[in-house]
N, C-alpha and C positions, 0 to 999 in steps of 0.2 A: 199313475204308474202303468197300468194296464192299458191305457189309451195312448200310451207316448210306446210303449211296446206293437200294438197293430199297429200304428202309424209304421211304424220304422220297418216291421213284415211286409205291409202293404208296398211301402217304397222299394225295398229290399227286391219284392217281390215284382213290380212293374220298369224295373233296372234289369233283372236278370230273364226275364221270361216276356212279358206284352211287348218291350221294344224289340228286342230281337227278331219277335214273332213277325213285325210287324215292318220291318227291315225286310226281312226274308221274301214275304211277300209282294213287297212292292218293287225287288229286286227279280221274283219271278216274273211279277207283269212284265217292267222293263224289258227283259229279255225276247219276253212272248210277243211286244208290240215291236222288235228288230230296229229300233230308233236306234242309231248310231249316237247320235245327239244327245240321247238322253242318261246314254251308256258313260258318254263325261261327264254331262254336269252333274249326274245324284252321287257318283263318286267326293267329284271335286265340293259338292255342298255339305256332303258327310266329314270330308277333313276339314273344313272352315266351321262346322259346327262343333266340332271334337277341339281342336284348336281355342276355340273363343271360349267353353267350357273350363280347359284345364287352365285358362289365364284368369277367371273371375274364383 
């Protein structure tokens, strides 16, 4: 009970907090290296991975 409990904080916990953080991030690089290129595709890879999530 107790281990099915951290489990589910842990998840909880790297849904609302490590992803984001880690988004952000990779969002500020982008930015900082002025790729045009890359400024479409991590958007457009963001909704095809949002997409294929909420269908499985």
């Amino acid at each position: 009970m107790a281990r099915e409990r951290i489990s589910d904080l842990f998840s909880a916990f790297c849904i609302w907090v490590v992803i984001p953080l880690l988004a952000t991030s990779l969002l500020f690089l982008l930015f900082q290296s002025g790729n045009p290129l890359l400024l479409v595709i991590f958007p457009l890879l963001a909704v095809v991975f949002f997409i294929t999530k909420q269908l499985n």
